[in-house]
NUSESE-250308 format. One record per residue (C-alpha): residue in three letters; residue number from 1; x, y, z. Coordinates in steps of 0.02 Angstrom, whole numbers, plus 50000, padded with zeros to 5 digits. Layout:
<sekes>
SEKE code pos     u     v     w
SEKE  Ala NUM     X     Y     Z
...
</sekes>
This chain:
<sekes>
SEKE code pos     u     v     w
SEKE  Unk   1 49534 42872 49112
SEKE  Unk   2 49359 42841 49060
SEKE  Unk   3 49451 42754 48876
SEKE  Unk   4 49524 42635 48981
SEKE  Unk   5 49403 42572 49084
SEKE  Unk   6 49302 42553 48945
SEKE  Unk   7 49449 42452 48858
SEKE  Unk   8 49445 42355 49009
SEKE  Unk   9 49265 42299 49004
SEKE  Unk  10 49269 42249 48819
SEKE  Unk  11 49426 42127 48858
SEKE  Unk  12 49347 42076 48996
SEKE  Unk  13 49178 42045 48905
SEKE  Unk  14 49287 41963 48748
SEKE  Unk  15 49355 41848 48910
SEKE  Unk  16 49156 41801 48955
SEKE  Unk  17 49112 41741 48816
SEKE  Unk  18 49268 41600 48795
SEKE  Unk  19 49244 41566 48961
SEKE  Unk  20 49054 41565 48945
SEKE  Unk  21 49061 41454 48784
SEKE  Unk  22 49219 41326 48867
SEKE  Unk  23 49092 41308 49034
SEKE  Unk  24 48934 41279 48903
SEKE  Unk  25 49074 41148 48820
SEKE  Unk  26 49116 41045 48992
SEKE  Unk  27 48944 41068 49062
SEKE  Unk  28 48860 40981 48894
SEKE  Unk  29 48979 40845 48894
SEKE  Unk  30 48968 40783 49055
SEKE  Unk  31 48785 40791 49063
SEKE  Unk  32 48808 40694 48897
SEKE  Unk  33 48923 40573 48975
SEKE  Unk  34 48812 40554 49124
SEKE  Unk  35 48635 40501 49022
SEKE  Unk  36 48556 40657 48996
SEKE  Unk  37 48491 40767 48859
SEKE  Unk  38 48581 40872 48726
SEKE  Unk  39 48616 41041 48771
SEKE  Unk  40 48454 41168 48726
SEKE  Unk  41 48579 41294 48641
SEKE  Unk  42 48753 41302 48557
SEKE  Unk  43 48905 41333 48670
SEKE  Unk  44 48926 41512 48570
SEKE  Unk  45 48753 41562 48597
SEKE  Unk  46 48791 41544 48769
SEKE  Unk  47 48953 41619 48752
SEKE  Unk  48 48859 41759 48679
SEKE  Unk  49 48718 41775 48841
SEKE  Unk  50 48880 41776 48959
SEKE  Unk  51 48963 41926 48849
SEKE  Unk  52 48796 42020 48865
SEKE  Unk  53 48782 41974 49030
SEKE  Unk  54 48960 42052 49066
SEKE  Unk  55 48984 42203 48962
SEKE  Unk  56 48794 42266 48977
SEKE  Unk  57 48801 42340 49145
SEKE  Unk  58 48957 42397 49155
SEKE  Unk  59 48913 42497 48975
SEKE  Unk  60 48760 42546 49052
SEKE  Unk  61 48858 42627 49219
SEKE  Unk  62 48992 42720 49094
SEKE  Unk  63 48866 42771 48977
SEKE  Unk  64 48760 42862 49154
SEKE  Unk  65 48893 42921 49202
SEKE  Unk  66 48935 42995 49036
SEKE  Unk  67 48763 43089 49050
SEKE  Unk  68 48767 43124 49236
SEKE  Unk  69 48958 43165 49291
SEKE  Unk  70 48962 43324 49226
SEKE  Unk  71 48827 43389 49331
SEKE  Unk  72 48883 43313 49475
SEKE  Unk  73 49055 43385 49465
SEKE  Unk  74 49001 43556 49429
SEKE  Unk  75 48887 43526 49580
SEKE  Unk  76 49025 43481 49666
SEKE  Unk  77 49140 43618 49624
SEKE  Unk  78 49002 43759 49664
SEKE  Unk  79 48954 43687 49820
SEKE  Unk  80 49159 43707 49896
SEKE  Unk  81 49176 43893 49800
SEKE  Unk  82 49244 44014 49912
SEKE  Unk  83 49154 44184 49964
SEKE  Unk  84 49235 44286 49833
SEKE  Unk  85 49159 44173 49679
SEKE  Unk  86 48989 44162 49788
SEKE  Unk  87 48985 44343 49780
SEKE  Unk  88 48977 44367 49574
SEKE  Unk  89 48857 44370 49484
SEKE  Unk  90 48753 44234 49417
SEKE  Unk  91 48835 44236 49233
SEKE  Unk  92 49018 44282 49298
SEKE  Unk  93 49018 44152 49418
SEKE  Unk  94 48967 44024 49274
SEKE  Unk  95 49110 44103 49172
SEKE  Unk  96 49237 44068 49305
SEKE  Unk  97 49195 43892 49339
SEKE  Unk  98 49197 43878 49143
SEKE  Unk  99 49379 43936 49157
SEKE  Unk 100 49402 43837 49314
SEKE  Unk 101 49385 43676 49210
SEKE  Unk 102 49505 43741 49080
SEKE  Unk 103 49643 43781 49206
SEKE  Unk 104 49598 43596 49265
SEKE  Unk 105 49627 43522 49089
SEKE  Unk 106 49813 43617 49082
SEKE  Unk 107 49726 43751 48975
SEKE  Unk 108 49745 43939 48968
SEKE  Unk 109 49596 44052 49047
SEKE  Unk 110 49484 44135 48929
SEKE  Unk 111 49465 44293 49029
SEKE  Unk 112 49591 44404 49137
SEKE  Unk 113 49511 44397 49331
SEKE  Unk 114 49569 44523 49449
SEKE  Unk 115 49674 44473 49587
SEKE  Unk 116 49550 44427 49703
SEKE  Unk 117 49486 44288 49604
SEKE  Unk 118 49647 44267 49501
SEKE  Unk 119 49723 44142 49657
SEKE  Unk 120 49555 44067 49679
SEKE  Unk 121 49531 44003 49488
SEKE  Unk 122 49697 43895 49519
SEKE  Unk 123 49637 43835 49671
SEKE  Unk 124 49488 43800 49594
SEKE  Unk 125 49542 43728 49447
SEKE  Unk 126 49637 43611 49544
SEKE  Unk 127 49485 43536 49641
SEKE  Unk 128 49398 43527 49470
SEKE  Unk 129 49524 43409 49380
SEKE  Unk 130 49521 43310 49558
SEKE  Unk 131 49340 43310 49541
SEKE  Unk 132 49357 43245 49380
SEKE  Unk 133 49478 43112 49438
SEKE  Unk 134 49375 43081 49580
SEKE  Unk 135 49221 43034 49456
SEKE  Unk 136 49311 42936 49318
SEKE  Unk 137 49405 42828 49452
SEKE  Unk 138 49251 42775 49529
SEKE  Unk 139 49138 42783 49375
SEKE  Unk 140 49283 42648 49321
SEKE  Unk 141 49269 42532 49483
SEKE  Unk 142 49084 42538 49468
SEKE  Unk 143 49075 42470 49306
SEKE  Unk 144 49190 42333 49339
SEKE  Unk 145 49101 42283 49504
SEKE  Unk 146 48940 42292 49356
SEKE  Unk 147 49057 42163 49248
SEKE  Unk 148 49103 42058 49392
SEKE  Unk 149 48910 42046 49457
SEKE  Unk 150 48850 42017 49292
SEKE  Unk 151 49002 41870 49248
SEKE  Unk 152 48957 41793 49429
SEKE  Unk 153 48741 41813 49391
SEKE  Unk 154 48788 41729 49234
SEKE  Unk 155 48908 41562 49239
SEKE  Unk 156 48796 41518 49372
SEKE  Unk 157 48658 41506 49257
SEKE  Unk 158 48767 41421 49134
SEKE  Unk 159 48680 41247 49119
SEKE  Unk 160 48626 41124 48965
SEKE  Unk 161 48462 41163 48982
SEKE  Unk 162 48480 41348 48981
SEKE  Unk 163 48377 41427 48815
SEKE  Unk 164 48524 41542 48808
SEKE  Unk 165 48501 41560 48605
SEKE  Unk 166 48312 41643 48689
SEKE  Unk 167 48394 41743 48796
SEKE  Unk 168 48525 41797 48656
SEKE  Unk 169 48384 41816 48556
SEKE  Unk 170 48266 41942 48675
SEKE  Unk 171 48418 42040 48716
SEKE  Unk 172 48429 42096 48531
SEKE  Unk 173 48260 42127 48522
SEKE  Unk 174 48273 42262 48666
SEKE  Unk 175 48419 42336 48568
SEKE  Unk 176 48338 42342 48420
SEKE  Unk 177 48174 42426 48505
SEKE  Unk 178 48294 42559 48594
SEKE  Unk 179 48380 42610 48437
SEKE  Unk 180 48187 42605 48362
SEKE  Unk 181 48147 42708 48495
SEKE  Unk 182 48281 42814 48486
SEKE  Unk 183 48237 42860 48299
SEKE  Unk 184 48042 42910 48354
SEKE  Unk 185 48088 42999 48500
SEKE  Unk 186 48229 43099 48409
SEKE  Unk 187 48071 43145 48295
SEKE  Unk 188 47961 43183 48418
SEKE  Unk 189 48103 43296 48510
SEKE  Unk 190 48111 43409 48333
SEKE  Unk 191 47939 43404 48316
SEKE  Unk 192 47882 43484 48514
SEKE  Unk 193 48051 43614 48490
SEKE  Unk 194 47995 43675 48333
SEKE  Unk 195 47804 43683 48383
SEKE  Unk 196 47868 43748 48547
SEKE  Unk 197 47958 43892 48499
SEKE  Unk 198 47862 43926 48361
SEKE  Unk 199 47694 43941 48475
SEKE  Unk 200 47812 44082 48558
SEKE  Unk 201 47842 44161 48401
SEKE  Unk 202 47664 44166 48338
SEKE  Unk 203 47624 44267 48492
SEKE  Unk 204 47709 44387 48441
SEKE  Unk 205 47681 44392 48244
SEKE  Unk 206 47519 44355 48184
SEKE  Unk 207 47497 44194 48087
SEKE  Unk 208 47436 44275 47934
SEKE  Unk 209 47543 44397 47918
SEKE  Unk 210 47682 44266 47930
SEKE  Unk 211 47603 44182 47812
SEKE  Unk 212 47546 44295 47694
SEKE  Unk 213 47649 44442 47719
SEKE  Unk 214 47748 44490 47564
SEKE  Unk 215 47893 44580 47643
SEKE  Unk 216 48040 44528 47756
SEKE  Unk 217 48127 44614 47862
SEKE  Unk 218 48160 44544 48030
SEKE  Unk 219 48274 44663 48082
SEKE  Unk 220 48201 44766 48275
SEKE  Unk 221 48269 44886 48320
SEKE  Unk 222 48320 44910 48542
SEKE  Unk 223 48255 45078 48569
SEKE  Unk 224 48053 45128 48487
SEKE  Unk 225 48126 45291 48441
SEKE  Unk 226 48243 45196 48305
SEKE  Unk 227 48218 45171 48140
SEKE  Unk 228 48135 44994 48104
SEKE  Unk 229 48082 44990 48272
SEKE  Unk 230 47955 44852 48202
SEKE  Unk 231 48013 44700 48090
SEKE  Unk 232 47902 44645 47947
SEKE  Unk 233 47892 44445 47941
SEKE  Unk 234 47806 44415 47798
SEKE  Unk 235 47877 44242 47743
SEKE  Unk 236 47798 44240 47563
SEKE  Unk 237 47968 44311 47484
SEKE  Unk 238 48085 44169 47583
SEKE  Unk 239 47965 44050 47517
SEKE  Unk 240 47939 44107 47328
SEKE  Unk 241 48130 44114 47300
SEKE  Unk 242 48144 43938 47394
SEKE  Unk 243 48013 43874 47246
SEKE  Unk 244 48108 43992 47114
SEKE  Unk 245 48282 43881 47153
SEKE  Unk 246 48175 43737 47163
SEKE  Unk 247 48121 43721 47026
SEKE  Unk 248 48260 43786 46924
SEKE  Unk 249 48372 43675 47010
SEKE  Unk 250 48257 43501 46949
SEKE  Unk 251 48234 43579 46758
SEKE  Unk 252 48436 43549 46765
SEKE  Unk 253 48434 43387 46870
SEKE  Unk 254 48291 43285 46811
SEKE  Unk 255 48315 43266 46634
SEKE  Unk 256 48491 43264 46638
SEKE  Unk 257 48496 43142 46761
SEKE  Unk 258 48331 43045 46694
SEKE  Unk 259 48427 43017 46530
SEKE  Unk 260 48600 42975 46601
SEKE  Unk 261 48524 42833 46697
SEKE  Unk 262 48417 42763 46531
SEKE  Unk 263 48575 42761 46430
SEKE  Unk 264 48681 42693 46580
SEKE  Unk 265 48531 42555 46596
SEKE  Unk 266 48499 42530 46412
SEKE  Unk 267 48614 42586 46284
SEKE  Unk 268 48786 42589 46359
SEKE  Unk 269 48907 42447 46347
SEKE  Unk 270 48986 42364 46494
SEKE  Unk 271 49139 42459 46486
SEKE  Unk 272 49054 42620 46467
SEKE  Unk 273 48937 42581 46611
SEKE  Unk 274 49092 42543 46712
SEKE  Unk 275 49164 42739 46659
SEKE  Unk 276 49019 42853 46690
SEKE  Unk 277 48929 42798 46825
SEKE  Unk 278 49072 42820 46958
SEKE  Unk 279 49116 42981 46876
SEKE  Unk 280 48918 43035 46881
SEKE  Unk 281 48943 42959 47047
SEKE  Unk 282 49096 43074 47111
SEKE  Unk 283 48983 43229 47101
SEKE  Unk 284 48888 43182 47246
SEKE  Unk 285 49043 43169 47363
SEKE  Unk 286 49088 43344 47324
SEKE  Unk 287 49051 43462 47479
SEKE  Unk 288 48890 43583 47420
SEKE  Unk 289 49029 43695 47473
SEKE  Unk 290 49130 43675 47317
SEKE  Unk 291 48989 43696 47215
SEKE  Unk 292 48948 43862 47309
SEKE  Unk 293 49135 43933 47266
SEKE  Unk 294 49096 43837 47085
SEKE  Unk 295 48934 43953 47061
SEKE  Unk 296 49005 44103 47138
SEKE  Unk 297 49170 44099 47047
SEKE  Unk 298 49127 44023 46866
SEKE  Unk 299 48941 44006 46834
SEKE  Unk 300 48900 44160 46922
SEKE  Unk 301 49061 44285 46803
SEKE  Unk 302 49002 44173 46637
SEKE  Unk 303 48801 44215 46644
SEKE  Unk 304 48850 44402 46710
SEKE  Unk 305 48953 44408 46539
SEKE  Unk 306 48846 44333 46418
SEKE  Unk 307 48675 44414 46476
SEKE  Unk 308 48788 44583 46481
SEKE  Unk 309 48826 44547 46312
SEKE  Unk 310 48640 44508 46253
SEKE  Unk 311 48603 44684 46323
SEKE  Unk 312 48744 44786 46264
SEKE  Unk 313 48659 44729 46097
SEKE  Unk 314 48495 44761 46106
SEKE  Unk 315 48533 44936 46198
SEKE  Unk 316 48485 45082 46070
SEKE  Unk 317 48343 44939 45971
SEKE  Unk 318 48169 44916 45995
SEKE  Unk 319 48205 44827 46172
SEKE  Unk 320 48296 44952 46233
SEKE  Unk 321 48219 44926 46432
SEKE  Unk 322 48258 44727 46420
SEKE  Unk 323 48455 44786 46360
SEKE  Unk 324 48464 44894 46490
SEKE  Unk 325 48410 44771 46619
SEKE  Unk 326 48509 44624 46549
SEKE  Unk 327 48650 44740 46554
SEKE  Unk 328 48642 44765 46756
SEKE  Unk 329 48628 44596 46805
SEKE  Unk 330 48766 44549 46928
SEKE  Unk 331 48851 44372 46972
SEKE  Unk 332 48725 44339 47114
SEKE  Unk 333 48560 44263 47036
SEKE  Unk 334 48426 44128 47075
SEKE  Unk 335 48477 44039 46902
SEKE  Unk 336 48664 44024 46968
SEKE  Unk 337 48597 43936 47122
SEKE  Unk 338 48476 43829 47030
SEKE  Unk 339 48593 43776 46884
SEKE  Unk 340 48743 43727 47029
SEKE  Unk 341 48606 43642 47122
SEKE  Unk 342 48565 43551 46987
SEKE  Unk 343 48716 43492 46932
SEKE  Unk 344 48734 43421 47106
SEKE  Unk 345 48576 43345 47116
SEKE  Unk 346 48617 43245 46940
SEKE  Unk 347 48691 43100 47045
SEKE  Unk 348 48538 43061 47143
SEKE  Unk 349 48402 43069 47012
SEKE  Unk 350 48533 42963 46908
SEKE  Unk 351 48601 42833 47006
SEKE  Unk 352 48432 42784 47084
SEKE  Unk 353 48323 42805 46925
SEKE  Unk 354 48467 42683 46838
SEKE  Unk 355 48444 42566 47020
SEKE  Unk 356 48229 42581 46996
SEKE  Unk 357 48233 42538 46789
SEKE  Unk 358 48358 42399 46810
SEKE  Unk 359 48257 42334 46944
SEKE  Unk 360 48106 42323 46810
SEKE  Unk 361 48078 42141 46771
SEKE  Unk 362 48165 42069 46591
SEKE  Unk 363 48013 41984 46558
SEKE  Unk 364 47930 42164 46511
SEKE  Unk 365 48079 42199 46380
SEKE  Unk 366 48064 42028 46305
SEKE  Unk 367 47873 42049 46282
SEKE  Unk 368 47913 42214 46193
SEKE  Unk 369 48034 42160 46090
SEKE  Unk 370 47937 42002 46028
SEKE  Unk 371 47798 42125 45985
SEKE  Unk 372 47906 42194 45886
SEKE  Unk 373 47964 42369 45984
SEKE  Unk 374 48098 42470 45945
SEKE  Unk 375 48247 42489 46119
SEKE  Unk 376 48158 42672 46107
SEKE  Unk 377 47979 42613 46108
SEKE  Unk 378 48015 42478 46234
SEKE  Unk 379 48092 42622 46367
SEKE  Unk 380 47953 42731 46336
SEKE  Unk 381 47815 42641 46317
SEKE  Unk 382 47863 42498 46437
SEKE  Unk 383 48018 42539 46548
SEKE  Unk 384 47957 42711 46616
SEKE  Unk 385 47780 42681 46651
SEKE  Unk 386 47836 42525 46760
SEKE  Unk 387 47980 42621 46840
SEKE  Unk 388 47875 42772 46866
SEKE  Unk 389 47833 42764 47072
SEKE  Unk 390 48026 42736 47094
SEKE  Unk 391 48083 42876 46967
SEKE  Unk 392 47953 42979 47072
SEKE  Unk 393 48038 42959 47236
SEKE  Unk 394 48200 42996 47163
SEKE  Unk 395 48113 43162 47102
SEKE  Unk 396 48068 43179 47271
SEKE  Unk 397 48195 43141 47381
SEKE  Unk 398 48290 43275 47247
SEKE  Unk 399 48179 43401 47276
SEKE  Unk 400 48197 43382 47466
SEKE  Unk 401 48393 43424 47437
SEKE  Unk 402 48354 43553 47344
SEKE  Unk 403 48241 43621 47480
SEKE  Unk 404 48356 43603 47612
SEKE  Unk 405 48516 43668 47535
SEKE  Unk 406 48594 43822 47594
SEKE  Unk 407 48771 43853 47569
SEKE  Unk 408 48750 43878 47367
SEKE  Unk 409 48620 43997 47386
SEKE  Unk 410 48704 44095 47487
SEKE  Unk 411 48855 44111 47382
SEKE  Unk 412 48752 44117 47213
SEKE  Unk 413 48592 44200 47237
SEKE  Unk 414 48625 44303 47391
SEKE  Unk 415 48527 44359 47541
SEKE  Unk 416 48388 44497 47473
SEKE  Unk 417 48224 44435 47528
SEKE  Unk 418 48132 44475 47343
SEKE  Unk 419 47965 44447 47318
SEKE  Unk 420 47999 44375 47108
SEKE  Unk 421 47989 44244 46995
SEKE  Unk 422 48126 44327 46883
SEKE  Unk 423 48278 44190 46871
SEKE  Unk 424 48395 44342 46856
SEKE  Unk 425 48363 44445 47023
SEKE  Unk 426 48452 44392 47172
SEKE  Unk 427 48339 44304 47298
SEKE  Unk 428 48338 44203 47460
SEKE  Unk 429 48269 44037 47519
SEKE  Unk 430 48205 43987 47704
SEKE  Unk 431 48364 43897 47756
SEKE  Unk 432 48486 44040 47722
SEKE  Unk 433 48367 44145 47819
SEKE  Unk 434 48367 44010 47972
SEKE  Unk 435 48568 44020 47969
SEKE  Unk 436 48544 44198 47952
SEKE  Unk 437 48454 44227 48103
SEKE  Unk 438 48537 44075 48212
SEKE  Unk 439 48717 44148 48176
SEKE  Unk 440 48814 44248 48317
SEKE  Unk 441 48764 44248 48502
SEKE  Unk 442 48552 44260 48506
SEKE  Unk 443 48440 44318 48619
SEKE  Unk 444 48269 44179 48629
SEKE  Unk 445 48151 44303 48676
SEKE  Unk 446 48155 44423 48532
SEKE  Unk 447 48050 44385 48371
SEKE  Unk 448 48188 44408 48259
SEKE  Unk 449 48273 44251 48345
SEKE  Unk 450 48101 44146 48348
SEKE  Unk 451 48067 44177 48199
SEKE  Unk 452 48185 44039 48124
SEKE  Unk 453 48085 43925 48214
SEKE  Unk 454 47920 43984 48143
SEKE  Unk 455 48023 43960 47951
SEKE  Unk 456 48073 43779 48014
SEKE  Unk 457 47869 43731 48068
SEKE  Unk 458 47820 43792 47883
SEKE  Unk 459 47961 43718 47816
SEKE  Unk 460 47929 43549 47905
SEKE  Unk 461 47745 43552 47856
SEKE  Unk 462 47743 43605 47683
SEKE  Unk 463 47889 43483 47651
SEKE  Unk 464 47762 43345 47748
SEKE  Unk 465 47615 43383 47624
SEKE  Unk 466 47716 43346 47459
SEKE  Unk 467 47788 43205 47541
SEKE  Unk 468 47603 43144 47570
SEKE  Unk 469 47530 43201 47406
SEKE  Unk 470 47704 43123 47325
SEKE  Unk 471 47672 42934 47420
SEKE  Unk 472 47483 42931 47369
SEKE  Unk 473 47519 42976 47177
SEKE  Unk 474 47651 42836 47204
SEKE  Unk 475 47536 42724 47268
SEKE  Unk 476 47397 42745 47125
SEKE  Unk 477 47536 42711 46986
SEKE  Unk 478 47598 42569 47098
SEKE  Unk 479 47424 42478 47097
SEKE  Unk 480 47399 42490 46925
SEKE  Unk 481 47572 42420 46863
SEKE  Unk 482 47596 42296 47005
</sekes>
């Protein structure tokens, strides 16, 4: 119901502006005819103020009612409930007004009520879709009353001298400022939830142990008299495997990807230009998904074999121990994780590194070459110096993905919260653990829960610090090449 009105108020707002630019049209030529000035603005910049002038209330009025109409009808529907549903308890009574709506929509219940309340969730399901049909109906005529107020407001106004093109003009700068807007406040809304919840959290767990803690182990326990009756949530662990991954993950990524875009920028020929940068390319439309099912089914089986191998070998030599070791490592390891990641980080270091040297001006390569410089000496000496603050944020804004990547560690390096800097033990990273604790139906009051919101703070700020340190190393190597 709500899809057509709203098809409604675009024809009708594709309607104001012809008629808003044919009445600019008359009105400027008979003023013309009659003596008097040119018209202040062009007949489609009115055309345009009349369109605004039309479809911006009534947009407004769907878009409120949007937010608002579903608390009104459940309002609505509780306040005619019969005795029987007033009776239940608080989160019964929301269950059966959640299957009230889906009886309304022509959908099954979810639950099996007894026969009390079986005839009552028809009933009520019925006055829920007529609720529903109650709102859209007059959420519909509302916003066409809007449209027909806002058309009458407007080819009144319509006049030569009208600085519609100002109007047009200040009406996209409010847009502009809301979706501005939008973007800090969406910011700010992460920001207070995470400092919010995390303030609970630290309550509970001190902020050095958190912090400096070396073992994990969120799991509490219901009853004192169980085992693990108190978690450990020391986050040191979460964060040394994020690092291990990390860093692992840009050892594969950077110079692979550093290279590809100086031969794609200064050694390949057209046609070969035109071959491997879409294929580069097509690597970073593949879901990290794939490359967790890549890792955990091929990378994973080939480094299990080969390090097997290595210690099969040495087994019975002088490094006996470091056989016997490389003999027990299984599939799931923090060098899987961190060779997949970097394979699917290669795109991003590559195609904006190629993007940042191209971008360096040809008068540099022509100076080096008259001096004599080799292609090589010119892209060392020259090319990457001047291309370093870009090449940096492409580092960066890799590293970032690499930070924030879940789904291949937890298919390649597993979920065992190890305090190690060995590429061959399984570890864990601080955004499997937030999906970890998030997953299932949660409880917001336990530190187990909260403590994914603690992660997320540290997360947020230590991510915030290289991103500062990052910018002002930029900045210094900016200044001196600019």
């Amino acid at each position: 119901m709500i899809w057509f009105f709203l098809l409604v108020v675009i024809a009708l707002s594709a309607l104001a502006f012809i008629g808003g630019r044919g009445l600019a049209v008359r009105r400027a030529d008979a003023q013309t005819r009659a003596g008097g000035s040119k018209a202040h603005s062009r007949p489609a910049q009115h055309g345009l103020y009349a369109l605004i002038w039309v479809g911006a209330p009534s947009l407004l009025v769907l878009i409120l009612a949007g937010v608002f109409s579903g608390g009104i009808a459940h309002q609505a529907l509780v306040a005619g409930a019969s005795p029987e549903v007033e009776q239940l308890e608080p989160f019964r009574r929301e269950a059966f007004f959640s299957d009230a709506y889906l009886v309304g929509a022509g959908q099954p219940s979810q639950q099996i009520w007894p026969a009390p309340l079986a005839e009552q969730l028809t009933v009520q399901g019925r006055r829920a879709a007529e609720i529903r049909t109650t709102l859209s109906i007059g959420t519909g005529i509302a916003a066409l009353i809007a449209a027909v107020l806002g058309g009458l407001f407007v080819f009144i106004r319509i006049r030569p001298d009208l600085r519609a093109r100002n109007r047009v003009e200040d009406w996209i700068g409010v847009v502009l400022f809301a979706c501005s807007a939008v973007a800090v406040l969406t910011t700010i809304g992460i920001v207070f939830s995470l400092l919010w919840d995390s303030l609970r959290f630290f309550q509970s767990v001190p902020v050095a142990e958190f912090l400096f803690g070396t073992k994990w182990s969120p799991q509490i326990a219901i009853r004192a008299d169980q085992v693990g009756s108190s978690g450990a949530f020391g986050a040191v662990p979460l964060f040394a495997g994020t690092f291990l991954i990390m860093i692992i993950a840009m050892c594969v990524a950077a110079p692979v990807g550093l290279f590809s875009a100086i031969y794609l920028s200064e050694y390949a020929s057209r046609g070969s230009r035109a071959v491997v940068k879409p294929v580069l390319e097509i690597l970073a439309g593949v879901p990290t998904v794939v490359y967790g099912f890549f890792a955990a089914l091929t990378v994973g089986p080939a480094l299990r074999v080969f390090f097997n191998s290595i210690g099969d070998f040495l087994i019975g030599g002088p490094l006996n121990d470091i056989g016997l070791y490389l003999s027990l490592v299984q599939n799931q390891m923090a060098l899987v994780a961190g060779a997949v990641m970097g394979i699917m980080l290669i795109p991003f270091v590559s195609s904006l590194s190629d993007d940042i040297i191209n971008s360096v001006p040809q008068t540099l390569r022509d100076g080096s070459y008259a001096m004599g410089a080799t292609k090589s000496e010119t892209v060392k000496k020259v090319l990457l110096p001047a291309a370093l603050p870009g090449i940096a944020g492409a580092l960066l804004l890799a590293m970032s993905r690499a930070i924030g990547e879940t789904m291949i560690v937890t298919m390649a390096a597993g979920l065992a919260a190890k305090l190690t800097l060995n590429p061959l033990d399984t570890v864990t990273t601080v955004t499997v653990q937030i999906v970890t604790l998030l997953t299932g139906d949660q409880e917001f009051n336990s530190p187990k829960t909260l403590a994914a919101f603690g992660l997320g703070l540290t997360l947020f700020l230590v991510t915030l610090v290289l991103n500062i340190v990052a910018q002002r190393i930029v900045q210094t190597y900016r200044e001196q090449y600019d």
